[in-house]
N, C-alpha and C positions, 0 to 999 in steps of 0.2 A: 504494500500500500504506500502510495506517497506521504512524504513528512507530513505534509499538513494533517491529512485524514488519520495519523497517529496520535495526534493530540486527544486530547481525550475532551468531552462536549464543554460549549461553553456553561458561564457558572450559571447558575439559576435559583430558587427559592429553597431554602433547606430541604432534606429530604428524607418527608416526613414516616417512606418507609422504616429509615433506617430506626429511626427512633420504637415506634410500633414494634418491629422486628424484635430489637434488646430487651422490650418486654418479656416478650413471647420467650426470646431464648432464655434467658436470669430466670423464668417462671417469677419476676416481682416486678409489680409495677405503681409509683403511687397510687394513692386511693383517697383517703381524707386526712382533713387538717382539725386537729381539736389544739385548742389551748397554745398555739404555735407550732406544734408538734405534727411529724409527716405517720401520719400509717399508711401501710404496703397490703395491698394483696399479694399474695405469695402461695407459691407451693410447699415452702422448706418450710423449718418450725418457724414458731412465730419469736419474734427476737424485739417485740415490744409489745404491751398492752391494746393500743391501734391496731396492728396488724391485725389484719385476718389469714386463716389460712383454708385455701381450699385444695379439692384435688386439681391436675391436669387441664378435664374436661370442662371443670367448671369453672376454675382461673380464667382456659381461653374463651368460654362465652360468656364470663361477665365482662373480661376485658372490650370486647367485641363490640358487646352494648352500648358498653361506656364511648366507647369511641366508633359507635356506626355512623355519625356524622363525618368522621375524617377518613374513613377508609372507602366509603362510597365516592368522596370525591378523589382519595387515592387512586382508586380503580378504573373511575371512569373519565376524569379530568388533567390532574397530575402530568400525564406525559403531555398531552394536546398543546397544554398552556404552555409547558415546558420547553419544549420541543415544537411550534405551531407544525413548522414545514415537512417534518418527518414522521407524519399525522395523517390519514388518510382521512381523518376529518377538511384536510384544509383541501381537500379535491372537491370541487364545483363541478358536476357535469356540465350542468348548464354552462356555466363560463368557459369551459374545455370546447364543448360542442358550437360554441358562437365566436370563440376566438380564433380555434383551432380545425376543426372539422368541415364548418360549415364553406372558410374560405379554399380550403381545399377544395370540396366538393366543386364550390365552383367555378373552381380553375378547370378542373377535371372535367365538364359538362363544357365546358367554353370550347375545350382542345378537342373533345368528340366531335361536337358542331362543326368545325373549323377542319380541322383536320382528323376525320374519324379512324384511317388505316394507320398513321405515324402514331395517335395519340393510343389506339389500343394495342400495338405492339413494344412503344416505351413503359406503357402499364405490364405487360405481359414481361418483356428484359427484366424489368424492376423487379418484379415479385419474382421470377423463375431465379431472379438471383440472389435475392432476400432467400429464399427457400435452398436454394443449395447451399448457401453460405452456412446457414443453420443448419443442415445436415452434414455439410465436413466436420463441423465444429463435433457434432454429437460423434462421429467415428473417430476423430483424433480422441476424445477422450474414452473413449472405450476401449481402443486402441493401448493409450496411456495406460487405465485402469490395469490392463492384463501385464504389461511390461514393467509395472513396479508403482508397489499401493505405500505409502507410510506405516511402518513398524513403529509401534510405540512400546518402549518398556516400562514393566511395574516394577513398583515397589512393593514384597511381598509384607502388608503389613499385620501386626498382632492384631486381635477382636478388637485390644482395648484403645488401639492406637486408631480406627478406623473414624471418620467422623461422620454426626450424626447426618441420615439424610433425610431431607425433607420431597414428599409424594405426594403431590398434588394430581387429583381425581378429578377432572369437570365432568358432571353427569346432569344430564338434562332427559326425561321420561326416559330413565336405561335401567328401571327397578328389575328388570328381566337380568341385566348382565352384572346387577354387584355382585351374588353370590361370587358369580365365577370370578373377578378382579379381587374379590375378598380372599380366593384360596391359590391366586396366582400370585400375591405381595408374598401369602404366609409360607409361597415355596422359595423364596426370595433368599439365597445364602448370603445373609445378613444378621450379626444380632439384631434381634426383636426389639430391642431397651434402645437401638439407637436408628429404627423408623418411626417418624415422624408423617403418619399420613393424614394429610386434609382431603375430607369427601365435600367438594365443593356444590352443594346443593342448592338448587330456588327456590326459593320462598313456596313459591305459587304448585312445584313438583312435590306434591303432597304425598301418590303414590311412593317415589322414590327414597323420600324424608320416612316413610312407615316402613318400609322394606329393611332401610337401615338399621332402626330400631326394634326392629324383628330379630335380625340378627346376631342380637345384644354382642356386636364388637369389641375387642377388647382397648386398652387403654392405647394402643397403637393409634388409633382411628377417633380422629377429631372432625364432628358433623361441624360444617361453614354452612351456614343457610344464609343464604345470600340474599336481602331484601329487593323487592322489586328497584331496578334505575335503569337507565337508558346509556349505553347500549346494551340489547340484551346477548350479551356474545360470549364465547369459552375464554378469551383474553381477557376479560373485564373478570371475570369468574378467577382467572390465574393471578391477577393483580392481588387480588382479595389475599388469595393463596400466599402468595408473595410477604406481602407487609405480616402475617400471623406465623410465617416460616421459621422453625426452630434449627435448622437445620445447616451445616458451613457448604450443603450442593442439596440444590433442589433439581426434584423429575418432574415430568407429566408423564402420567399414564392416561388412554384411555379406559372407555368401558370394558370393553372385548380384549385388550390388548392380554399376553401373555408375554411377557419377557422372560429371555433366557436363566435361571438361577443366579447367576454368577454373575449377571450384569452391572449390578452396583459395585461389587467388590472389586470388577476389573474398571470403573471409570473411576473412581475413589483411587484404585494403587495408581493409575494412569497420571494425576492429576499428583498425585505425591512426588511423582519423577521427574516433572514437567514444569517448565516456568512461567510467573505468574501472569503470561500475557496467552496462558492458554483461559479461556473465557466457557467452553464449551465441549462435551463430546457427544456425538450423535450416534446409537445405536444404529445399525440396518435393521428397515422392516421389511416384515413380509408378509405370507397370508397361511392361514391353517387351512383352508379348505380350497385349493386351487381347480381339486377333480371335481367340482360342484357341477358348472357347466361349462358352456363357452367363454362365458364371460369372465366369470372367475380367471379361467385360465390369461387370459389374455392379460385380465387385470396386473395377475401376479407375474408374466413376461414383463411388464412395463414396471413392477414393483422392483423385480431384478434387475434391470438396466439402469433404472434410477441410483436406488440403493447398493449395489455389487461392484456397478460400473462408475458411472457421470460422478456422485457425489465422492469415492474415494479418487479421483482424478482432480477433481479441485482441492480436496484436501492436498493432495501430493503437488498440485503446481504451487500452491501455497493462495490459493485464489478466495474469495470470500463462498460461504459455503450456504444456499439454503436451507432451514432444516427443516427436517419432515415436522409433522403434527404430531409427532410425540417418542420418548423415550431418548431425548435430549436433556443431557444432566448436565448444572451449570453450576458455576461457583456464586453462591447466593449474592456476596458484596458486590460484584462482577455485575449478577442480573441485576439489581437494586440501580446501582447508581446508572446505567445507563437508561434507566425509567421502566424498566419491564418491559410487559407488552401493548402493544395499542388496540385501545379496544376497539378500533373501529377500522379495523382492517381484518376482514376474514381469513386473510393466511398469516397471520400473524408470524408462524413460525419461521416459513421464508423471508420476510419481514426482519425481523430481530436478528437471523443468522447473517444477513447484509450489515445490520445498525453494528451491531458487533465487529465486523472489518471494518466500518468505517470509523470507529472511534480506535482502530488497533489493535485488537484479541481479535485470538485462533479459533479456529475449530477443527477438532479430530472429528472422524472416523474411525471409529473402534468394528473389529471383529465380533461383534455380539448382537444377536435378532430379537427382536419383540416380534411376536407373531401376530398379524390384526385377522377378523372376519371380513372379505374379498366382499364384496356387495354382489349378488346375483342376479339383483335385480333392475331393467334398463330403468326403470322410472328413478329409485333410488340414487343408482349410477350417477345418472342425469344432472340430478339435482345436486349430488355433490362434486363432482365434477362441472358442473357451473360457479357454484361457490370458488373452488380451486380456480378458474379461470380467472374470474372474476377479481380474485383476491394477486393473482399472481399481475393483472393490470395495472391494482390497485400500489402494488410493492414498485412497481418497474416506473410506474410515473411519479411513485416518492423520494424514490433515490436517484432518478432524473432529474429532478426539480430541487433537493438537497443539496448535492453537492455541489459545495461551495468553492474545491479546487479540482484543477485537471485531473483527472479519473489515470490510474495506468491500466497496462492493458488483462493485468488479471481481473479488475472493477471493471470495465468495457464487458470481458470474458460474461461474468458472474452474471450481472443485471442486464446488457442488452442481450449476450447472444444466447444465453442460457433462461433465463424467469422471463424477459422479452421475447426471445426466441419461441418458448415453448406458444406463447400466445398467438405470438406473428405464423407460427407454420402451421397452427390450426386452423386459424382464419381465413389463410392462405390456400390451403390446401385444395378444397372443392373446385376452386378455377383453374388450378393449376390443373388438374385431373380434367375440367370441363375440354381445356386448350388442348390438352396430350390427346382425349378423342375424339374431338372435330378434326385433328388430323391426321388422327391414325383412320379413322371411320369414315369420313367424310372429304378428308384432302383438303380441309379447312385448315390453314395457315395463318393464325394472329400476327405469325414473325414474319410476312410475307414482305413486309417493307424494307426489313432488313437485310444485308448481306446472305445470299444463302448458307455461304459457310459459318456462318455465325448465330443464323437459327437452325444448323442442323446438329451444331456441336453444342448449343441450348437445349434443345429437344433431347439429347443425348443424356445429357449430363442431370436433366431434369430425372429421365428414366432412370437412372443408373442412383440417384440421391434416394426415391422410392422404394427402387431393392435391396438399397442398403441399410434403408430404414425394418423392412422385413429380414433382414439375412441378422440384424441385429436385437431384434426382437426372438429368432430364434435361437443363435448365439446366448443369450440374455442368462438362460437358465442352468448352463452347464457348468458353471462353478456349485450351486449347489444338491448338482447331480439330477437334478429333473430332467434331463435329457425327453422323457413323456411327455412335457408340456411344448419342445419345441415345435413339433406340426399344427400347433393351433396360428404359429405367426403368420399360417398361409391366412388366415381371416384377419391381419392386422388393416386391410382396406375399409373394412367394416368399420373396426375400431374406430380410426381413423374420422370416416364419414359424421360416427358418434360425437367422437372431441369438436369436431368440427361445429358440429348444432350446438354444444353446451360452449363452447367458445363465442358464439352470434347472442346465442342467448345473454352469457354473462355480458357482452358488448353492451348489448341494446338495457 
C-alpha cells in the first residue's frame, strides 16, 4: 500500500467503543455515586459497601441497559459520522444517477443516432475488453494460487496462555439452526472458560429469543437483544457485538456455519507469530451439502475458486483482501479503532477487508474451513446473491470515492479488477454472449467497422476468456479432492445467465 494509505485514519471523536468494551472485559463498571463515593457493578467480590455484585449474564444486560442509548448510536451512527465518505450511507442514487449515468446515457443515444455502426462497435471493443481484462486477471491469480499460497507459522501455545475469544452470532428468524451453531462452538478445540459468545438477537425475533432460552445455554452464551433502530442489518447487529466484546480477537459465525475444531487455536497461534500490522485472518469457506442438486454444486465450484484460489493469491501478492461473511477472526483493538462495521453497506465484510489495507493491516488466509449450507434454492439464490451484488457496488464506489491518495496497483488489483470486476463481468456478460451469437448464428458482426483483424482476434479472445472461465470452475475443486463436482462446470453458462439477472436486479 502506499505511504499515505499507511497512516492510520484521521482523528475523530473518542471512541466510545473502546470505553464500553473495558467494561465488559474488567466485568466492573461504575454504577452509583452515594455520599461522594463510586460503587461498581462487578463480577469479582464486592470490594466496597456500593458495589454490587452480579453474575456474567447479568452484569452484561444491566450494563446494556444502562447504556442502550450509546450503543445504539454506537452501532448505527458512530462510523457514518466518523468516517462520512467511507459510509455507504453517503451514496445518493439519485445524485449518482443525474450526475453520472444519466449524462452518459446521453452521450450514448447521441452516438447511436449519429453514428449507429462506429458507436455500437466502440461499445462492443469497450466491454469485450472490460470482460477479458477481468478474466486474465481471475487466471493469473488462480494460476498464482497453485504456484505458491503464504505459509504462516504458529506458535504452539499452553490452554492458559491462549487469549480469550470473542463469537459473535447475528441470527435473525434462524431458531431452526441455533441448536446446530450451539453444538458446533461446543466442538470448538478451545477452553470453554475463555469463549466469549454473543447470540446477537432482535428484539422483535421472538421465536429465536424462546429457542435460546429453551436451550438453557451455558455461561458461555450471552443473549444481545438488540432493540428495534435503523438500519436493520447483520453489521449494525456486529457493532453491538463489538462494543460488549470481552474478548483480545473476535469471530463471526453464522447460523448454519460449522467451522473446523481447530480453527480458533490455529488463528490465535497465527497471530502470536505475527506482527502487529496483521489486523485479520480469514478462514476458507465452503458448503456441506454440495451433492444436493445442481445448484449446490455449482455454488460450491465458485465457493472453491473464491476461497482455495482468488482470495489466497491476494493474500500472497500482499494485495488488500475481501473477506467472506464470516469466520474472519480479528484482533479486537485492531476492529475497534478502525470503526467496525458499517451498517449500511450489505457486504460489509468485503467492505472492512478493503478499510483494513487502507489504513495499513494485513490479512491472512489460513488453511482452515467453516462449512456453510449451499442455498438450493433459485429464489433464495436470487435474493442473496442480489444483496452480494448489490453490496459489492456499494464497497467498489466507496473506496472509489475514498481514496484520498494515488491507489498502487495491488489497491487498483483489489477494488477495481477484483469486487469491480466481479460486478462489471456480470452485467457485462448477457451482451457479450448476445454479440458472440449474432455472429456465430447469424453472420451479424457489431465489430464490422473495425479492422477485420482486430475483431477476429476480439471474437477470439472473447471465446477463449468464457472457457476459461468454465475450465476454471472445473479446475476449482481438485484441491479439495471433489474431483465429482467438476462436470457440473459444463452448466457454468447457466450460472452465469443467473448472476447476470441478480446483478440488473441489484443495479436497478
Amino acid at each position: 500500500m502506499s505511504e499515505v494509505n499507511e497512516k492510520h485514519p484521521e482523528q475523530g471523536p473518542p471512541n466510545r467503543v473502546d470505553r464500553l468494551r473495558e467494561y465488559f472485559r474488567s466485568g466492573r463498571a461504575p454504577w452509583r455515586i452515594e455520599n461522594g463515593r463510586m460503587g461498581f457493578l462487578s463480577t469479582r467480590d464486592q470490594e466496597s459497601p456500593l458495589d454490587v455484585v452480579a453474575d456474567k449474564r447479568v452484569f452484561s444486560k444491566e450494563l446494556r441497559n444502562r447504556h442502550a442509548s450509546e450503543l445504539r448510536d454506537v452501532a448505527t451512527k458512530q462510523f457514518a459520522e466518523k468516517w462520512p465518505a467511507e459510509s455507504a450511507r453517503s451514496i445518493d442514487p439519485q445524485n449518482l444517477a443525474l450526475n453520472c449515468l444519466l449524462p452518459i446515457l446521453a452521450f450514448a443515444i447521441a452516438a447511436f443516432l449519429i453514428f449507429p455502426p462506429f458507436a455500437t462497435a466502440a461499445t462492443t471493443l469497450f466491454a469485450s475488453s472490460c470482460f477479458i481484462m477481468i478474466a486474465g486477471v481471475r487466471i493469473w491469480l488462480a494460476l498464482l494460487a497453485r504456484s505458491g499460497q503464504t505459509k504462516y507459522e504458529r506458535a504452539l501455545l499452553r490452554e492458559i496462555d491462549l487469549p480469550v475469544v470473542t463469537i459473535l452470532a447475528p441470527l435473525y428468524r434462524e431458531a431452526h439452526a441455533l441448536p446446530g451453531l450451539v453444538q458446533a462452538i461446543s466442538r470448538l478445540d478451545y477452553p470453554p472458560e475463555k469463549i466469549d459468545v454473543k447470540l446477537l438477537l432482535e428484539q422483535e425475533d421472538q421465536e429465536t429469543i424462546d429457542e435460546a432460552f429453551r436451550l438453557q445455554l451455558d455461561e458461555r452464551f450471552d443473549l444481545v437483544i438488540i432493540p428495534p433502530s435503523h438500519p436493520q442489518t447483520k453489521p449494525k447487529a456486529c457493532n453491538y457485538g463489538l462494543a460488549c466484546a470481552r474478548g483480545d480477537l473476535i469471530v463471526i459465525y453464522d447460523a448454519e456455519d460449522e467451522p473446523e475444531p481447530e480453527q480458533l487455536r490455529i488463528a490465535a497461534e497465527i497471530f502470536a507469530t505475527s506482527q502487529d500490522d496483521l489486523a485479520c485472518v480469514q478462514a476458507k469457506l465452503n458448503y456441506y451439502n454440495p451433492d444436493e442438486n445442481w445448484l449446490t454444486r455449482l455454488f460450491t465450484l465458485e465457493y472453491c475458486l473464491w476461497f482455495d484460489h482468488f482470495l489466497p493469491a491476494l493474500d500472497h501478492l500482499g494485495a488488500p483482501v475481501p473477506l467472506g461473511g464470516t469466520s474472519n477472526i480479528f484482533r479486537t483493538d485492531i476492529l475497534a479503532e478502525v470503526g467496525g462495521w458499517d451498517p449500511y453497506n450489505v457486504t460489509e465484510d468485503a467492505d472492512l477487508g478493503l478499510r483494513l489495507a487502507r489504513r495499513g493491516y494485513r490479512t491472512a488466509v489460513i488453511d482452515t474451513t467453516t462449512y456453510e449450507e449451499a442455498n438450493c434454492r433459485i429464489g433464495n439464490w436470487m435474493r442473496q446473491r442480489s444483496r452480494w451484488m448489490k453490496g459489492f457496488m456499494q464497497t467498489w464506489l466507496v473506496h472509489r470515492n475514498a481514496a484520498a491518495a494515488p491507489r498502487d496497483w495491488r489497491e487498483i488489483l483489489a477494488v477495481d479488477l477484483f469486487v469491480g470486476g466481479t460486478v462489471a463481468a456480470a452485467l457485462l456478460n448477457p451482451f457479450l454472449w448476445a454479440a458472440l451469437i449474432a455472429e456465430w448464428k447469424f453472420g451479424l458482426s457489431l465489430l464490422a467497422p473495425l479492422p477485420s483483424s482486430l475483431a477476429w482476434a476480439l471474437t477470439q479472445a472473447l471465446a477463449a476468456a468464457n472457457l476459461s472461465f468454465m475450465a476454471l470452475a472445473a479446475y476449482a475443486p481438485v484441491k479439495r479432492g471433489l474431483w465429482r463436482l467438476s462436470p457440473a462446470a459444463l452448466l457454468t453458462p447457466v450460472y452465469w445467465i443467473m448472476m447476470s439477472i441478480a446483478a440488473w436486479i441489484a443495479f436497478w
